[in-house]
C-alpha positions as CSV (number, residue, x, y, z in Angstrom):
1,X,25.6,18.3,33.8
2,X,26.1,22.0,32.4
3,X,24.9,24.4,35.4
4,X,23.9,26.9,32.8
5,X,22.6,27.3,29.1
6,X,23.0,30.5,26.8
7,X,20.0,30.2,24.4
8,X,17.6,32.3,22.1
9,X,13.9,31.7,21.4
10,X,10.4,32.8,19.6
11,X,7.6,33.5,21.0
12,X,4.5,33.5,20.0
13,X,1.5,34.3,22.4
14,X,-1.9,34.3,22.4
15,X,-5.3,35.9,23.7
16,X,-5.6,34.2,27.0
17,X,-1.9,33.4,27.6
18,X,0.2,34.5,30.4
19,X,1.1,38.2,30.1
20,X,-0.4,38.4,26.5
21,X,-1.5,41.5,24.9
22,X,-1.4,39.5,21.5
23,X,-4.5,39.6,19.8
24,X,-4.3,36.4,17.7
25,X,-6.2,33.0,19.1
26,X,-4.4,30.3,20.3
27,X,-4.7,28.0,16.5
28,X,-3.2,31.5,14.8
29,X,-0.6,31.0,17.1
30,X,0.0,27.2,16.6
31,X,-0.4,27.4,12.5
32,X,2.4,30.7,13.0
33,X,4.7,29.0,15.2
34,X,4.4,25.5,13.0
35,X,5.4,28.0,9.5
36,X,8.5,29.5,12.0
37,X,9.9,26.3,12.3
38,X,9.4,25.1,9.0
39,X,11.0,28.2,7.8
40,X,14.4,27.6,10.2
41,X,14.1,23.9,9.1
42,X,14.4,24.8,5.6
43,X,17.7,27.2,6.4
44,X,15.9,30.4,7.8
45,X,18.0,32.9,9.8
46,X,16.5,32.1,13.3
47,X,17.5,35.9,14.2
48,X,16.2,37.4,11.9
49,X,12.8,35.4,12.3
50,X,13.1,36.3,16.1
51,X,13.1,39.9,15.0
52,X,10.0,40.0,12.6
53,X,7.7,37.4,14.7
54,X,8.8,37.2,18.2
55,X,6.6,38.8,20.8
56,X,9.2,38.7,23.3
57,X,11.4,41.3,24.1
58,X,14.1,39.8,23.3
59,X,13.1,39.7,19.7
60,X,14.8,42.7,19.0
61,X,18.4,41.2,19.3
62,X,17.6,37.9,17.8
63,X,15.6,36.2,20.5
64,X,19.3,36.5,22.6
65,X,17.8,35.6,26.3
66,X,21.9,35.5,27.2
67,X,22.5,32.4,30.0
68,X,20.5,30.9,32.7
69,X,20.6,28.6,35.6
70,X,18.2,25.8,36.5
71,X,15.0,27.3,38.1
72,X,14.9,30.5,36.1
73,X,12.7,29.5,33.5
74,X,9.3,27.7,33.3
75,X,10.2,23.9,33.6
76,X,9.1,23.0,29.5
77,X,11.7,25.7,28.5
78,X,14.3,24.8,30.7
79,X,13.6,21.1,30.4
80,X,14.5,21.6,26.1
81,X,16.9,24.1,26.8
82,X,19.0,22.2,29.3
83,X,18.8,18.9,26.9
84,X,20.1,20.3,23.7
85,X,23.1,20.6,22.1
86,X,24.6,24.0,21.1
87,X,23.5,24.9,17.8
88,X,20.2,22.6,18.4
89,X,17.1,24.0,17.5
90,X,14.1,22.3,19.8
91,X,10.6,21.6,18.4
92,X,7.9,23.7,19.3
93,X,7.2,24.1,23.0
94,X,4.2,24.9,24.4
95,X,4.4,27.3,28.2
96,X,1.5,29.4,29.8
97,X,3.2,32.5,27.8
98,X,2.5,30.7,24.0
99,X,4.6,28.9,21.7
100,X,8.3,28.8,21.9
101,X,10.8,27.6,19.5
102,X,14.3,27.6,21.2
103,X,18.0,27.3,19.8
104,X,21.0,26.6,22.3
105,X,24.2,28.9,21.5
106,X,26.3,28.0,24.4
């Protein structure tokens, strides 16, 4: 079992979730987050998406969050992280900060 992942995500949050300043209600962020991953399903550039829509930090080098261990993220996001392939692209996933799409790169 790998003892750490390299992976980038999107996030989208939403008024009431953890560490939000995002002004858009939760079903903004749901029907956003669904049109993401329809966009990367259909061959969008995850980066680039990461750097228009994220609300992460890390948006602004692709959604890069660079490796982790187990126990450094909130359990959903490591729990899709951890059990995809590189290259993989996870569904949505739903944490206390919003929506997440993830993609494992190493």
């Amino acid at each position: 079992m790998s003892e750490q992942v390299r992976a980038s995500h999107i996030l989208l949050m939403y008024s009431g979730s953890s560490r939000s300043s995002a002004a858009r209600s939760k079903a903004e962020a749901e029907t956003q987050i669904a049109e993401l991953k329809a966009s990367i399903d259909a061959g969008g550039d995850f980066a680039a998406l990461a750097q228009e829509h994220s609300d992460c930090p890390s948006g602004k080098s692709g959604g890069d969050l660079g490796s982790f261990g187990r126990g450094q993220m909130v359990k959903a996001f490591e729990d899709s992280a951890f059990g995809m392939n590189v290259g993989d692209v996870s569904g949505v996933i739903e944490t206390d900060f919003g929506y997440h799409i993830i993609t494992r790169t190493g």
